[in-house]
N, C-alpha and C positions, 0 to 999 in steps of 0.2 A: 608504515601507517602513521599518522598523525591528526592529532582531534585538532581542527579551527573553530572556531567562532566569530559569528556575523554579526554585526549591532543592529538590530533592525529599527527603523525610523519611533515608532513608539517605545523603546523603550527596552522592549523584549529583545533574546535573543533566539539565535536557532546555530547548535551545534552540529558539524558535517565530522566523521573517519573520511581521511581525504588518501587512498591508494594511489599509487603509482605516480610518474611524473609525465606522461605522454600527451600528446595534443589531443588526443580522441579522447572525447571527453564523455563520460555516463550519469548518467544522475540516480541512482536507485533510490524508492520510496518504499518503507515498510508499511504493515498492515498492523492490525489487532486483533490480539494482545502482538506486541511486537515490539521492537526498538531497532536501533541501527545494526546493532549485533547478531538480528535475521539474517545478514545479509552478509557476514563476515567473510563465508566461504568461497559466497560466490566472487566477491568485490578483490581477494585473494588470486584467486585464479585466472579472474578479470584483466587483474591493473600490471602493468610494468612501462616498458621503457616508452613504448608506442602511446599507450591512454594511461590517461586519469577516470580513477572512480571515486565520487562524492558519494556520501552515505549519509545525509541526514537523520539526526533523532525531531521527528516531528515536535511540533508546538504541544506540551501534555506528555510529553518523553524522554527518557533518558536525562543526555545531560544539557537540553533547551531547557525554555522557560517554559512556567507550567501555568497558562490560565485556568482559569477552572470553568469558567460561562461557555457554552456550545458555541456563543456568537465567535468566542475567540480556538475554538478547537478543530470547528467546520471548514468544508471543504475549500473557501475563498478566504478565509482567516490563513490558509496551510500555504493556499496557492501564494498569498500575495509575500507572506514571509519567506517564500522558497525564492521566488522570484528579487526580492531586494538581498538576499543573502549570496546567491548565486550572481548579481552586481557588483555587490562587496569584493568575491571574491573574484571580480576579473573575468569570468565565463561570457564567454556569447554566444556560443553553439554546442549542442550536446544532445545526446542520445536520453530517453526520458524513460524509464523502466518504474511501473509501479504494482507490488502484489497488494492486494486483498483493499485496507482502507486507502492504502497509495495509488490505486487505479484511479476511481473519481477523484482524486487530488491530481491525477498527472492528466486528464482528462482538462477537467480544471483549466491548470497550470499553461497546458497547450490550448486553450482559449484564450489568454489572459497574454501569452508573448507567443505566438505562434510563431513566427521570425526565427525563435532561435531552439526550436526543437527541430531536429534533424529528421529523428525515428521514434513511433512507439510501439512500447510492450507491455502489454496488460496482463496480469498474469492473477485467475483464480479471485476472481474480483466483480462487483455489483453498478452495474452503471441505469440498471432497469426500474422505474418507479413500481412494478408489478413482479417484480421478482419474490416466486413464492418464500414463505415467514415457517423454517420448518421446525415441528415441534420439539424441544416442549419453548421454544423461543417465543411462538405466537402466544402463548398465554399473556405476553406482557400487553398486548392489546386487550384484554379484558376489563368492562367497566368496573368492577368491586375489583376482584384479587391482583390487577395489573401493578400498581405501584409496589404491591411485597412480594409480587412473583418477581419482581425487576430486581429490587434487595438482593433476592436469595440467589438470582441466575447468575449476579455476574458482581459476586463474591468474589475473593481468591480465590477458595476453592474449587465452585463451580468454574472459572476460568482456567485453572487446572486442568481438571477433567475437560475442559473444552480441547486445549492444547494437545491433550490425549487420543481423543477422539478425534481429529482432526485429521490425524496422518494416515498413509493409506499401508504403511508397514506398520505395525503395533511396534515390530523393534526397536522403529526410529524414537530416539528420546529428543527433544527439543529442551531447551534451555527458559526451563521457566520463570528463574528469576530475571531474566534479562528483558523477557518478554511480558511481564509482570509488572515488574520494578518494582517502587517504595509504594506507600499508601496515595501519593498526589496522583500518579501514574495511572493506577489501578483505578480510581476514580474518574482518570481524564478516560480508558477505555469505556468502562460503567455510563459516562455521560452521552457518548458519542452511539455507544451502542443504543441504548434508551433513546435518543431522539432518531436515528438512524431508522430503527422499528417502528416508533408510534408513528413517525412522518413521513414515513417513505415517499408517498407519492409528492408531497411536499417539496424532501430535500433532495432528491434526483431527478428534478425536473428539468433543469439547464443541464443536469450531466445527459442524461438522454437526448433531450433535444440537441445538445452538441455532436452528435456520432457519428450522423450521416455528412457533417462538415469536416469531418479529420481530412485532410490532402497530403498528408505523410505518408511513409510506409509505415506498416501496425502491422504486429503480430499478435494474438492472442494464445496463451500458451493455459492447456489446464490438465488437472488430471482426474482420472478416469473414475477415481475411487474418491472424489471429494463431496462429504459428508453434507456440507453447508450449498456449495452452490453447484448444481447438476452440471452433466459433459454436456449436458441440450442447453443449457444457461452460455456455455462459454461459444457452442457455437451459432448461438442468437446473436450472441455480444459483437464476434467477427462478420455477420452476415448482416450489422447495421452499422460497419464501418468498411469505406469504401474500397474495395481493392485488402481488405486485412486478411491476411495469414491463417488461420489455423491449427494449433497442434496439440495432440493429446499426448497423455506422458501415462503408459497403459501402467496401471497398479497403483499412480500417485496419488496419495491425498491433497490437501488444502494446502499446506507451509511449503509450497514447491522451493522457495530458496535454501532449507535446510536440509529437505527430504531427497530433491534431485538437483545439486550445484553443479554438478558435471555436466545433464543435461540444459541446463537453465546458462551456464557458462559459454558450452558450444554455439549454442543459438545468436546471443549477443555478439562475441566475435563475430558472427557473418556479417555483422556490422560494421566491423571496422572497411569492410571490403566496398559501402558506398560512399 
């Protein structure tokens, strides 16, 4: 493995873990709380002689650049740096895999260059402007106690404990500082989350109305026991994307890349196969 780096046209950069040396090329996007290092296991067992797997730390992550404004953290801020990064480095076609905030990013993304996305897979992720707000999250929609219930939810701590709850084994430990990070980090999630919630119908409007146009192969992968977005969420998500996949991963929770890499590993190879 080896970390690259892309100059992106403004200024900014966006840092990739670039696995293996093979033509089959993957792109994995992580979610929130998360970083590139979600994704270690899978990108592992992934990558060798045959493909290449990229593993960006999104824009507000790791070791990219950290705006701190939504304008620059949102979902067409993420696309357009993924997109001139993955120029940078020479790519023109590749397989587009996004979990949780990386879904509408790679939703996005395959708007934006369709050309050269091969396949997608969504995995445990919000593409619906109506997707239920489940508690105690909806509180940050409240007119009085909204802005200090938002403070208090998505704290370290609270993100902690979100991390915890999250999985659908309690024994699975995830890696919270990775998925955490420094204080800029933790912030860039707090931001994303906070407008994600008060604006939903707002900011998933182009991602929804994009769904019914995917003309790729898509699979939708989730599991059974995920806390934040229902097994009836994931198979909405595939039954408004044309011809998509379905598959439940029975007992997983939400962090499908940490929690099932074997299962999540298997899938992707059948990939190599078109």
């Amino acid at each position: 493995m080896e970390i690259v780096k892309a100059q992106l046209k403004d200024g900014l950069h966006l840092t990739f873990k670039r696995h293996g040396s093979g033509t089959k090329i993957y792109l994995l996007l992580h979610g929130i709380p998360g970083s590139a290092h979600s994704w270690d296991r899978v990108a592992t067992k992934l990558s060798g002689e045959s493909s290449t797997v990229l593993v960006p730390d999104l824009l507000g992550f790791g070791l990219s650049a950290r705006p701190s404004d939504i304008s620059g953290l949102w979902l067409e801020a993420q696309a357009q740096a993924l997109s001139e990064g993955l120029e940078q480095l020479g790519v023109d076609r590749f397989h587009l895999v996004g979990h949780d905030y990386g879904g509408p990013i790679s939703v996005t993304l395959y708007k934006m260059i369709p050309g050269k996305v091969k396949s997608l897979t969504l995995l445990a992720t919000n593409t619906f402007t109506d997707t239920p707000i489940p508690p105690p999250l909806v509180l940050i929609k409240a007119p009085i106690i909204g802005k200090l219930w938002g403070k208090a939810i998505f704290s370290k701590l609270s993100l902690r404990m979100m991390l915890k709850q999250g999985v659908g084994n309690k024994a699975t430990s995830l890696d919270s500082d990775s998925a955490l990070g420094d204080e800029l980090q933790t912030r860039a999630i707090a931001t994303i989350f906070d407008s994600a919630l008060r604006e939903l119908k707002y900011r998933y409007k182009a991602v929804e109305d994009s769904l019914p146009n995917i003309k790729i192969p898509t699979t939708v992968i989730w599991g059974t026991k995920d806390p934040f977005f229902s097994v009836n969420q994931g198979k909405r998500t595939a039954s408004a994307i044309p011809g998509a996949k379905f598959i439940a991963l029975d007992g997983a929770g939400h962090f499908l890349p940490e929690e099932r890499p074997d299962e999540i590993t298997f899938e992707l190879k059948k990939l190599m196969l078109g």
